[in-house]
SEDOKE-426508 format. One line per 8 residues: their letters; for each residue y, z, x of C-alpha. Coordinates in steps of 0.5 Angstrom, whole numbers, padded with zeros to 4 digits. Last residue first. Example, Ala and Ser with C-alpha at 12.3 -4.5 7.8 and 13.67 -1.06 7.14 Angstrom:
2
sa = -0002/0014/0027  -0009/0016/0025
//
This chain:
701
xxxxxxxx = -0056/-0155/0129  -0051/-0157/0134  -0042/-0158/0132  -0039/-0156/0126  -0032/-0157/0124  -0028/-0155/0119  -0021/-0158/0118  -0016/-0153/0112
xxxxxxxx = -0009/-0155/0110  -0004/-0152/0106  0000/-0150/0101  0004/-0144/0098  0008/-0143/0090  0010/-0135/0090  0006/-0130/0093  0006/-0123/0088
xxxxxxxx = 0011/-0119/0088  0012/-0113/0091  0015/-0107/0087  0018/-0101/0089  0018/-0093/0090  0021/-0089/0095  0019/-0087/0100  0015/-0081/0106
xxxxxxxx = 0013/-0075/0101  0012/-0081/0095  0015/-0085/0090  0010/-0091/0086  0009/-0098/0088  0008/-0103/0082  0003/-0108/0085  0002/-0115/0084
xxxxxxxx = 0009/-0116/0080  0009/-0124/0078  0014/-0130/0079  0009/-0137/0077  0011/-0143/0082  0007/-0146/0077  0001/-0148/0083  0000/-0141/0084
xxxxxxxx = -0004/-0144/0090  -0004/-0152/0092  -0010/-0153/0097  -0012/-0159/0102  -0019/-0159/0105  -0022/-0163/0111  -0030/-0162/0111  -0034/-0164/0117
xxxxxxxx = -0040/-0163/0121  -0045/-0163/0116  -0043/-0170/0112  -0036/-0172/0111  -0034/-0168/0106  -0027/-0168/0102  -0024/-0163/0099  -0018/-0163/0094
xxxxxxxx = -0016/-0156/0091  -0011/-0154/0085  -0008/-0147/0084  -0007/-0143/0077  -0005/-0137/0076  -0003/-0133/0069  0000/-0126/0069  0000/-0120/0065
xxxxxxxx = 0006/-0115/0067  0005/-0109/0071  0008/-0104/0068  0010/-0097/0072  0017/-0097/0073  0018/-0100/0067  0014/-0094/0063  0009/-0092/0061
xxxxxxxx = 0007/-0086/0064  -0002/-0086/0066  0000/-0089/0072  0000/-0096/0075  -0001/-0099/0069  -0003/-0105/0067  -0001/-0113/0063  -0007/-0118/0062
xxxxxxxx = -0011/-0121/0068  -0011/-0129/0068  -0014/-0134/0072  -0014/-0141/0073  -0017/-0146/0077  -0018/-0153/0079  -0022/-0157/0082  -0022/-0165/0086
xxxxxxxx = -0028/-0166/0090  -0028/-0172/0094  -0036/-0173/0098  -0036/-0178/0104  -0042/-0183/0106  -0040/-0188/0102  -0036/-0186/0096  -0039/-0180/0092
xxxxxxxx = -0034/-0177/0087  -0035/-0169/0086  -0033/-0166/0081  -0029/-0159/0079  -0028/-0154/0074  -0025/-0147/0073  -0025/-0141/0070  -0022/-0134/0070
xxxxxxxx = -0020/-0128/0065  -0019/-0121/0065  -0017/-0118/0059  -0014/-0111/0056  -0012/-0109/0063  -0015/-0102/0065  -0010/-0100/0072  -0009/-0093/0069
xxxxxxxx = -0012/-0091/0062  -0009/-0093/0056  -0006/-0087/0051  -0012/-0085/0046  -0010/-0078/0047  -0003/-0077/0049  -0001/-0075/0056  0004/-0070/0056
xxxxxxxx = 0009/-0068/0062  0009/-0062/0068  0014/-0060/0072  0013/-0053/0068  0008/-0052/0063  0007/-0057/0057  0008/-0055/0050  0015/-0059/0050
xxxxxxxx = 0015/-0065/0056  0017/-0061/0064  0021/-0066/0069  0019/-0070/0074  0019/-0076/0072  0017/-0082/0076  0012/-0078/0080  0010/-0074/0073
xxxxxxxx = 0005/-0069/0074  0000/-0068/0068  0000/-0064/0061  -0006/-0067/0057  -0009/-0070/0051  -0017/-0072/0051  -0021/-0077/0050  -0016/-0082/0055
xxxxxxxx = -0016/-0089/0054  -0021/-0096/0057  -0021/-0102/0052  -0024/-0107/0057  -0026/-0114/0055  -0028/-0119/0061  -0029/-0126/0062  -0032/-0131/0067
xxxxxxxx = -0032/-0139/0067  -0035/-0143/0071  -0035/-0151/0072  -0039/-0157/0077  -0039/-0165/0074  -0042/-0168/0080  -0049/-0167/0077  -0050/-0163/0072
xxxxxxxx = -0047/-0155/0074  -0045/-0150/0069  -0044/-0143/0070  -0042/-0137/0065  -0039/-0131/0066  -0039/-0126/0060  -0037/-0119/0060  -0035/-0113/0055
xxxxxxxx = -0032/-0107/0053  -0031/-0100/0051  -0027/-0095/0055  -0028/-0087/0055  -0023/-0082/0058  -0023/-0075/0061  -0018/-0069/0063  -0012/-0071/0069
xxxxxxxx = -0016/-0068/0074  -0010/-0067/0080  -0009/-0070/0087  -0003/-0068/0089  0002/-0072/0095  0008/-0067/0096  0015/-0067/0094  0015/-0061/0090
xxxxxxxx = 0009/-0063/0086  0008/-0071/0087  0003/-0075/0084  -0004/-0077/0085  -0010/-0078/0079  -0018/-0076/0080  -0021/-0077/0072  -0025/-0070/0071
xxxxxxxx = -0029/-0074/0067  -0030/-0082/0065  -0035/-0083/0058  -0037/-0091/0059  -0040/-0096/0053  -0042/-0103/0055  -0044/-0110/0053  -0046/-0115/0057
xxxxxxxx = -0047/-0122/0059  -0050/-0128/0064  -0050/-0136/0062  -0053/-0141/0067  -0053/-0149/0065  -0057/-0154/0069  -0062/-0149/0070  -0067/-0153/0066
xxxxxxxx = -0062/-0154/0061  -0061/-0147/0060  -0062/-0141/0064  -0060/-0133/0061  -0058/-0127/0063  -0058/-0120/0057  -0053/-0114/0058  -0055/-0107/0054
xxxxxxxx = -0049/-0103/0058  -0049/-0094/0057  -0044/-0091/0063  -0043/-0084/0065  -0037/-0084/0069  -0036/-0077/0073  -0030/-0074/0078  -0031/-0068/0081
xxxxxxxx = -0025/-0063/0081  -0019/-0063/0085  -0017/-0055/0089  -0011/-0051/0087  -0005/-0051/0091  -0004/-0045/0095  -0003/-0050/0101  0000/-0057/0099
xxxxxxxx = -0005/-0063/0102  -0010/-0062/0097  -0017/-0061/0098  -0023/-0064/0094  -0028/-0066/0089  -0033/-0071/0090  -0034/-0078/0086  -0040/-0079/0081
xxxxxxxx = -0043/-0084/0077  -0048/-0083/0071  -0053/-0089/0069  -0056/-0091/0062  -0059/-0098/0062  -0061/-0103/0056  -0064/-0110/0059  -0065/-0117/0056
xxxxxxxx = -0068/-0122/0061  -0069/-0130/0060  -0070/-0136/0064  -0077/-0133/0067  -0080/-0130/0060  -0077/-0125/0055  -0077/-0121/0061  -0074/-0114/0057
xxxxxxxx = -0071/-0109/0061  -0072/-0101/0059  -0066/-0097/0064  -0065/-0090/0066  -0061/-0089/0071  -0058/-0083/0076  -0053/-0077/0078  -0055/-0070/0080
xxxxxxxx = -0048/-0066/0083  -0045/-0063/0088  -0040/-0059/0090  -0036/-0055/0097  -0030/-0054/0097  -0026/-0052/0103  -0019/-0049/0106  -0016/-0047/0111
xxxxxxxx = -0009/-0045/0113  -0007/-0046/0121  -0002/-0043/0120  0001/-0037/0115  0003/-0038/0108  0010/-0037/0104  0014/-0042/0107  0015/-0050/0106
xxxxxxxx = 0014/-0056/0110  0007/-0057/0113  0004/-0055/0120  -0003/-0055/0122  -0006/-0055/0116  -0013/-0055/0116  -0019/-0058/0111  -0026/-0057/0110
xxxxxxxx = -0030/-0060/0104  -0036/-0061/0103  -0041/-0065/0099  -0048/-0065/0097  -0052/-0070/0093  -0058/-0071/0088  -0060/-0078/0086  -0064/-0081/0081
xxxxxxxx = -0067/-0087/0078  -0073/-0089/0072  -0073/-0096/0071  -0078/-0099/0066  -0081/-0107/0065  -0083/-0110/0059  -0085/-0117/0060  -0092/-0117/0065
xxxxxxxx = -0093/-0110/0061  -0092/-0103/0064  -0088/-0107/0070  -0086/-0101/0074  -0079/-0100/0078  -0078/-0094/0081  -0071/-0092/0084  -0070/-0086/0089
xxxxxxxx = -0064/-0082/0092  -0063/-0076/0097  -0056/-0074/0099  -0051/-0072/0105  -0043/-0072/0105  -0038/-0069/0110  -0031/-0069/0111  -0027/-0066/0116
xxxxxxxx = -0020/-0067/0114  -0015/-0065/0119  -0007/-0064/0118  0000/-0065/0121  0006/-0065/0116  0013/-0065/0119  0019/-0064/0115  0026/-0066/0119
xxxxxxxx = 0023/-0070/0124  0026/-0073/0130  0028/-0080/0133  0025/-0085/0128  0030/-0091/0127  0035/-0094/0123  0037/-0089/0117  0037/-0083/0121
xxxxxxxx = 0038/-0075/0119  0033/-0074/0114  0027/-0076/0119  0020/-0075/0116  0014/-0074/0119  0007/-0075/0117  0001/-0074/0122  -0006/-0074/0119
xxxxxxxx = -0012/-0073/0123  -0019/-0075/0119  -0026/-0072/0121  -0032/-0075/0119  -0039/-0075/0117  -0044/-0078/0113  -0051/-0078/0111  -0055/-0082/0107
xxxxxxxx = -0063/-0080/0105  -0068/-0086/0101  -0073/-0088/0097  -0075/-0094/0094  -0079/-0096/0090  -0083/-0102/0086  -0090/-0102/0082  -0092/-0108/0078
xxxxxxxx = -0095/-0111/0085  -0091/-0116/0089  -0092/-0112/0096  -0084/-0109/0100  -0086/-0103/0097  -0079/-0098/0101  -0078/-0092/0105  -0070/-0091/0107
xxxxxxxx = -0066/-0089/0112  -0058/-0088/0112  -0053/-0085/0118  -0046/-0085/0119  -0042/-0083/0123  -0034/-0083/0122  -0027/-0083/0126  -0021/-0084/0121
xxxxxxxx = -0014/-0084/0124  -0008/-0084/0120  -0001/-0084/0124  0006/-0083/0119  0013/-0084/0120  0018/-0085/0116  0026/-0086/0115  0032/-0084/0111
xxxxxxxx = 0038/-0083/0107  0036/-0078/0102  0036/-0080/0095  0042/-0077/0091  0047/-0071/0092  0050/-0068/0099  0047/-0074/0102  0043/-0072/0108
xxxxxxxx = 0043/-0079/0111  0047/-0085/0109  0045/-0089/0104  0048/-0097/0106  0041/-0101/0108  0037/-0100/0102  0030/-0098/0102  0031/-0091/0103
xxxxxxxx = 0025/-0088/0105  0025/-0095/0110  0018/-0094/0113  0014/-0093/0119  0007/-0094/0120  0001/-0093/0124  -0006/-0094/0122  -0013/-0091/0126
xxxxxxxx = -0020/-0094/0126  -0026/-0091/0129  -0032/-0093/0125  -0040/-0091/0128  -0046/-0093/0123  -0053/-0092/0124  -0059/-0095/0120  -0066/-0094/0119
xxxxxxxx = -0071/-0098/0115  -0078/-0096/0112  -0084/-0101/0110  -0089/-0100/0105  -0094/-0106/0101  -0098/-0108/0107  -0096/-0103/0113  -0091/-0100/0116
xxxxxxxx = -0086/-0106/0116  -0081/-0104/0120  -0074/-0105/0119  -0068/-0103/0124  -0060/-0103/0123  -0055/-0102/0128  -0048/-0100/0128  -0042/-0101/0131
xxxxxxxx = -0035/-0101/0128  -0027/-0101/0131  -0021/-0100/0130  -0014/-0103/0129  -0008/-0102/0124  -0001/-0102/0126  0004/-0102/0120  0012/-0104/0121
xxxxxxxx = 0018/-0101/0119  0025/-0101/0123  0030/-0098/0118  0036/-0103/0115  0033/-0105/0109  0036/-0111/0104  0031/-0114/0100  0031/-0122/0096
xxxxxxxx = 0024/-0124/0094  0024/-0122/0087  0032/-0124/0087  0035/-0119/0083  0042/-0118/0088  0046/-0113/0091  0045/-0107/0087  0037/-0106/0088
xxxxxxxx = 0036/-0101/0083  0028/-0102/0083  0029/-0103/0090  0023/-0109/0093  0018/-0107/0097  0016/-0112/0102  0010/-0109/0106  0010/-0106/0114
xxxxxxxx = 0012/-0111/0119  0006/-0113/0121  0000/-0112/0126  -0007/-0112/0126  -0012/-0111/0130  -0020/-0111/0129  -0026/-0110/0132  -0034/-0111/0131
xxxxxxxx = -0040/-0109/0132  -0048/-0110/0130  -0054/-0109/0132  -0059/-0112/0128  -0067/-0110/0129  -0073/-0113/0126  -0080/-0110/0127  -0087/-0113/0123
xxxxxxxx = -0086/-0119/0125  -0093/-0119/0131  -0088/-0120/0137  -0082/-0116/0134  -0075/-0120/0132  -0070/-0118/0135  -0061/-0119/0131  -0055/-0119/0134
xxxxxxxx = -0049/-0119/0131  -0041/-0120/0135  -0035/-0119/0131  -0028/-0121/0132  -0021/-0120/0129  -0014/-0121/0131  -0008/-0121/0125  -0001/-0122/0125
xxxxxxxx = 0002/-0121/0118  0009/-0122/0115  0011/-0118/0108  0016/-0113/0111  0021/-0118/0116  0026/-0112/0121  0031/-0109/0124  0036/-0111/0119
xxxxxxxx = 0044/-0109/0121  0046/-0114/0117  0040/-0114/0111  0039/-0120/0109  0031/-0118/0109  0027/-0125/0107  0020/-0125/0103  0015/-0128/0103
xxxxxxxx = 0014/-0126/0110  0011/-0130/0115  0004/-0131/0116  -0001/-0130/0121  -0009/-0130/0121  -0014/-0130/0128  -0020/-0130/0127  -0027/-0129/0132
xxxxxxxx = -0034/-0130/0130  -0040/-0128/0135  -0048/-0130/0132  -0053/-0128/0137  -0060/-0129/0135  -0068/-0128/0138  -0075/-0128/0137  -0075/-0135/0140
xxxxxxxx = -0069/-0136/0143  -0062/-0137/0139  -0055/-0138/0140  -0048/-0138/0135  -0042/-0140/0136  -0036/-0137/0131  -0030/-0139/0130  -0024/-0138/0125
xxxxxxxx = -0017/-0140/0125  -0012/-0138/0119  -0004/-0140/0121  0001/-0139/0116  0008/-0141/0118  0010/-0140/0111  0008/-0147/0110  0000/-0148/0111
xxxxxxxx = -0004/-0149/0117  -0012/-0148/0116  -0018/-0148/0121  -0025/-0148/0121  -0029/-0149/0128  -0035/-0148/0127  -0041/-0148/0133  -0048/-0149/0134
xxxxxxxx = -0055/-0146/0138  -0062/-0145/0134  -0068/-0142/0135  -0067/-0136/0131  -0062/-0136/0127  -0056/-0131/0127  -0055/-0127/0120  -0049/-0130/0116
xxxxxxxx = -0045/-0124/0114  -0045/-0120/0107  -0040/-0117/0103  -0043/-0112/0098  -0038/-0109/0092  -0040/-0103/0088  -0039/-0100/0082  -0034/-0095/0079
xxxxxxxx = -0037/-0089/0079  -0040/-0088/0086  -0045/-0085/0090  -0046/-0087/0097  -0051/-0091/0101  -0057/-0095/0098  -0062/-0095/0091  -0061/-0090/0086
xxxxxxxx = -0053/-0090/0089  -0049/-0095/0083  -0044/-0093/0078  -0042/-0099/0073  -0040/-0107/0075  -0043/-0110/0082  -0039/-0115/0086  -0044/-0118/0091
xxxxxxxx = -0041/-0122/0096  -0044/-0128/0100  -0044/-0131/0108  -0038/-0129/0109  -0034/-0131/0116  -0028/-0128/0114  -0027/-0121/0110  -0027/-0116/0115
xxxxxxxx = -0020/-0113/0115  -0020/-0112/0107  -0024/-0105/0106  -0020/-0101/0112  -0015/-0097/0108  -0020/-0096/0103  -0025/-0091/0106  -0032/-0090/0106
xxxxxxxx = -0034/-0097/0109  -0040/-0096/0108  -0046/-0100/0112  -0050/-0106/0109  -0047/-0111/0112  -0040/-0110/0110  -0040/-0105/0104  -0035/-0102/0100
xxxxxxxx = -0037/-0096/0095  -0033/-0097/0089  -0030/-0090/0086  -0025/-0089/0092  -0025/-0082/0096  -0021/-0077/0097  -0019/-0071/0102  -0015/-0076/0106
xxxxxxxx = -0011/-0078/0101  -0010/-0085/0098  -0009/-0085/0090  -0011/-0089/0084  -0018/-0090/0085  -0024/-0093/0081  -0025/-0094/0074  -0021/-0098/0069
xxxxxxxx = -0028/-0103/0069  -0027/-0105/0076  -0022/-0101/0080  -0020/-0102/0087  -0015/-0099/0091  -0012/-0103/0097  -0009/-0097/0102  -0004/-0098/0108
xxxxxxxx = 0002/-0099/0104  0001/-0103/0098  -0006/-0106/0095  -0008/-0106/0088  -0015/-0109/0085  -0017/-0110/0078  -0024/-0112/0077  -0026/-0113/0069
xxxxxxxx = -0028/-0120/0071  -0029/-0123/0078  -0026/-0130/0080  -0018/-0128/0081  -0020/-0121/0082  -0024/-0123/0088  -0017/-0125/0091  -0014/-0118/0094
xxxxxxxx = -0021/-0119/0098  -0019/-0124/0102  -0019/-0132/0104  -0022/-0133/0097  -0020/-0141/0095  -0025/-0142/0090  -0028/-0147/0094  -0028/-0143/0099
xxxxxxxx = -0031/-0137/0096  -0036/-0141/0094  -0039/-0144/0100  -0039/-0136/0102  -0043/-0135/0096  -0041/-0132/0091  -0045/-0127/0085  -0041/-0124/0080
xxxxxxxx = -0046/-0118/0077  -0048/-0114/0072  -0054/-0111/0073  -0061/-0112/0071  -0064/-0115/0076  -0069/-0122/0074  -0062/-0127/0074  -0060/-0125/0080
xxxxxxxx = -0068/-0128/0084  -0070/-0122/0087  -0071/-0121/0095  -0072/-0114/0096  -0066/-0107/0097  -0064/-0107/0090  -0059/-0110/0092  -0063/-0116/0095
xxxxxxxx = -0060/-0122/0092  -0062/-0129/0092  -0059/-0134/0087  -0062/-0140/0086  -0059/-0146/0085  -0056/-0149/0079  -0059/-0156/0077  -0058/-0162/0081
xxxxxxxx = -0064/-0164/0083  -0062/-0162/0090  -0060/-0155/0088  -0052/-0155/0086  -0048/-0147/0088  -0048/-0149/0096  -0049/-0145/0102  -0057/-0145/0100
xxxxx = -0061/-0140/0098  -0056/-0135/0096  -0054/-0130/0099  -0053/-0122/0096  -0052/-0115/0098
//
């Protein structure tokens, strides 16, 4: 949860401006939080052409983002999520406004009208919200302001028939704001469906949300309260895999299916967030969130137009169709020191408790359309996590300052089997667990003076165990990350120049992986792992001239050899048990790319009344892979995008944009799809060279 104090990276002497974060729940200045962290204003993730989450990537080191079907997994170190299950959870914790969003098929739908993005790298949970092992990103949207009225109108077009409309109005009273932001986004597919007999367009996207904040303010200050809400619909023809076998051409962007698919995901979330300060130095904050979303989607099992169905022999012909819905409360209040003295705290309890339905069905006996099931799975999760937490800042010296953090928490599992293929049990069958675990972080920072700090921590990160789906298979362990990062931040130049770094060591446990046992989703502990590695961002601006650069180094691999499943390959490697395979130690954990780069450069030519920015950029994430199995099926290649920008600004009601993305026209694999229950796997690549144009217009205060 982080803002700049400004919307601009420049500060009015043309030096670098202040970043404000309150991740550690007060207002600091980033570079005095000893953290690892990418910071962007919503100024900035314009300027660097961010429109959703997919694109962080391509401006924050060590995080590698993955997106297909209804789920977007994030990893950032080589840690994270590699799964989607309603019995799992993902290792870095999503927040809009500081609410959780437990889950990732519903991460992405909210990412317009930003007021700042806080990427933070190596466990989080001794300050706010849900334990993870991976990190956390907080998405923050613009409060709404007292006295104040005005309107924006942002609105881009570009080929492809892409269309991205923002508005928002905003009205304030005394004590007072309301804020209302609305988006309409549509596209058409990259790619084209030649099939004959096609029912449908994968890749196309058509999408409405709305979101209404409202903020009061007590007569004396002391009481501040923010209602929030928030609704979402979007609608498409389900992702574009391409057939790995593809027979009737190479073309990446070329598929045949003769199913109809689509995915529909809508929903909604209401919260309300109040602050008291209780008295000088101490204040206490309560929040409370509802989320109720849901995601229908049908698929070509296939991914061909020619299998028929129920062959006597190969892949089964045929079509699925899955309903996820997701009904979650939430709840967190926090005690907080809000003076200046040498002692800083924060203690705090979060709550969470949800119930998750799932249907899957799957039809053998059609290719074009769902008309009856032939394996039917319908299942409920009921999920429940409760924690206590607290952190302790104490400056024992004006120079030396000490952390001291923990966390305890509880989750349990309960979840029922209404109806799942196979026989040899009676339904409904139950099944629970229930785990907790104590996690936390130490740390020594070490304020060289107020354009430097160096700081050593040590944190622990936990994910809760679960069910599988499959009954009489046996239950997933806990997964936990221990982390030890001596980092340094530092200003230069009188703050013309900004350069943040660290090194890290990571042990990962009980690492959560997914694949098939029988046909069936499992998600199984693929033993332990251990990564090395480093950051480095830096940021320069002197004058007009404005540039940045991040890097980052993971050498992330398994401790210890392990006999695991094997969607891919199923079959039994020597030593290992039936249907399992040989990880070897030192084997490269999943989604870890060696380097993740990225940099760019731009000026800003003043002529009259008009600013004319130019800016390039580039980014480079080295090969991955999507399983712990090397193989084609699962290689994501290394790539390198760059895209171009042209800006003018006229003051502050307008600015007119013109943007070149993946300017090389550069073919790419963004993700490698796996086999699952419901299809076969694939690849989606990577959008090909797009352009287009953006207006922004302001009107009022």
């Amino acid at each position: 949860m982080a803002q700049s104090d400004n919307g601009d990276p420049q500060a009015n002497d043309g030096a670098l401006s202040e970043i404000v974060v309150t991740a550690e729940r007060r207002e600091q200045n980033l570079q005095n939080v000893p953290i690892s962290a990418t910071v962007l204003s919503g100024e900035e993730l314009q300027r660097k052409g961010v429109t959703n989450l997919n694109d962080i990537q391509q401006v924050a080191p060590s995080i590698a983002i993955n997106t297909f079907n209804r789920s977007t997994f994030v990893n950032i170190r080589g840690v994270g999520i590699a799964q989607s299950a309603p019995t799992s959870n993902p290792g870095v914790a999503y927040y809009i406004d500081g609410v959780l969003i437990p889950h990732e098929q519903f991460i992405g739908h909210s990412f317009y009208d930003i007021a700042s993005m806080e990427v933070l790298r190596g466990p989080q949970g001794t300050l706010s919200g849900q334990n993870s092992t991976g990190g956390a990103i907080y998405v923050r949207t613009p409060d709404p302001k007292f006295n104040s009225h005005g309107a924006t109108a942002d609105v881009t077009v570009g080929d492809y028939g892409r269309v991205r409309a923002i508005a928002t109005a905003e009205m304030g009273g005394q004590s007072v704001g309301l804020r209302i932001a609305y988006l309409h986004e549509e596209r058409d597919s990259f790619t084209r469906n030649i099939a004959a007999n096609a029912q449908s367009q994968p890749g196309n996207l058509d999408m409405d949300a709305i979101r209404a904040s409202l903020v009061m303010e007590g007569a004396d200050g002391r009481l501040k309260v923010n209602v929030r809400g928030e609704y979402f619909d979007v609608k498409s023809d389900n992702n574009a895999v391409k057939n790995r076998n593809d027979l009737v051409t190479a073309n990446p962007f070329v598929i045949e299916e003769d199913a109809r698919s689509y995915q529909d995901q809508a929903g909604y979330r209401l919260s309300s967030e109040a602050r008291y300060d209780l008295w000088d130095g101490v204040a206490v904050r309560g929040m409370v969130s509802w989320q109720d979303g849901h995601t229908y989607d049908q698929t070509d099992g296939d991914r061909t137009a020619t299998a028929l169905p129920r062959p006597p022999a190969g892949n089964v012909g045929r079509v699925s169709r899955a309903t996820t819905e997701f009904k979650t409360f939430i709840s967190e209040v926090n005690l907080l020191s809000i003076d200046k003295g040498p002692l800083q705290w924060v203690l705090g309890g979060f709550l969470m408790d949800e119930t998750v339905p799932v249907t899957l069905l799957r039809d053998n006996n059609n290719t074009r359309d769902f008309v009856s099931s032939t394996s039917t799975i319908i299942s409920s999760a009921k999920n429940t996590s409760q924690s206590l937490f607290g952190q302790v800042n104490y400056f024992a010296t004006e120079q030396l300052e000490l952390i001291v953090g923990g966390r305890y928490s509880w989750d349990k599992q309960v979840y029922t089997r209404t109806a799942v293929p196979g026989a040899g049990f009676t339904l409904p069958y139950v099944s629970q667990i229930a785990t907790s675990q104590l996690t936390g972080k130490l740390g020594v920072n070490y304020h060289v003076n107020d354009d430097n700090l160096i700081y050593l921590t040590a944190s622990k990160g936990y994910k809760a165990g679960g069910v599988n789906l499959t009954p009489n298979t046996p239950n997933f362990l806990p997964e936990r990350n221990f982390v030890y990062e001596l980092g340094f931040k530092t200003e230069f130049l009188d703050r013309h120049l900004r350069v943040n770094g660290d090194v890290f060591y990571s042990v990962y446990k009980d690492i959560q992986l997914s694949s098939l046992v029988g046909g069936l989703p499992v998600t199984q502990n693929a033993l332990a792992g251990h990564a090395k590695g480093a950051e480095l961002e830096i940021t320069g601006q002197f004058g007009g001239l404005g540039f940045n650069f991040g890097l980052g180094y993971l050498d992330a691999k398994f401790s210890n050899s392990a006999c695991i499943s094997d969607t891919n390959s199923p079959g039994t490697d020597a030593g290992c048990a039936t249907n399992l395979r040989f990880v070897p130690k030192d084997r490269r954990l999943p989604f870890s790319p060696e380097w993740t780069m990225n940099a760019g450069v731009q000026y800003t030519f003043a002529f009259g009344g008009i600013d004319v920015t130019p800016r390039v950029q580039w980014s480079h994430i080295a090969q991955q892979y999507a399983t712990p199995f090397p193989s084609v099926n699962t290689l994501v290649p290394g790539r390198d995008i760059f895209d171009a920008r042209l800006t003018f600004d006229f003051g502050s009601k307008y600015k007119l944009e013109g943007y070149v993305n993946n300017l090389g026209n550069k073919t790419y694999i963004a993700t490698q799809i796996q086999n699952s229950s419901s299809a076969d796997g694939g690849i989606i690549y990577g959008a090909p060279r797009t352009w287009g144009v953006r207006l922004k217009v302001a009107i009022g205060d």
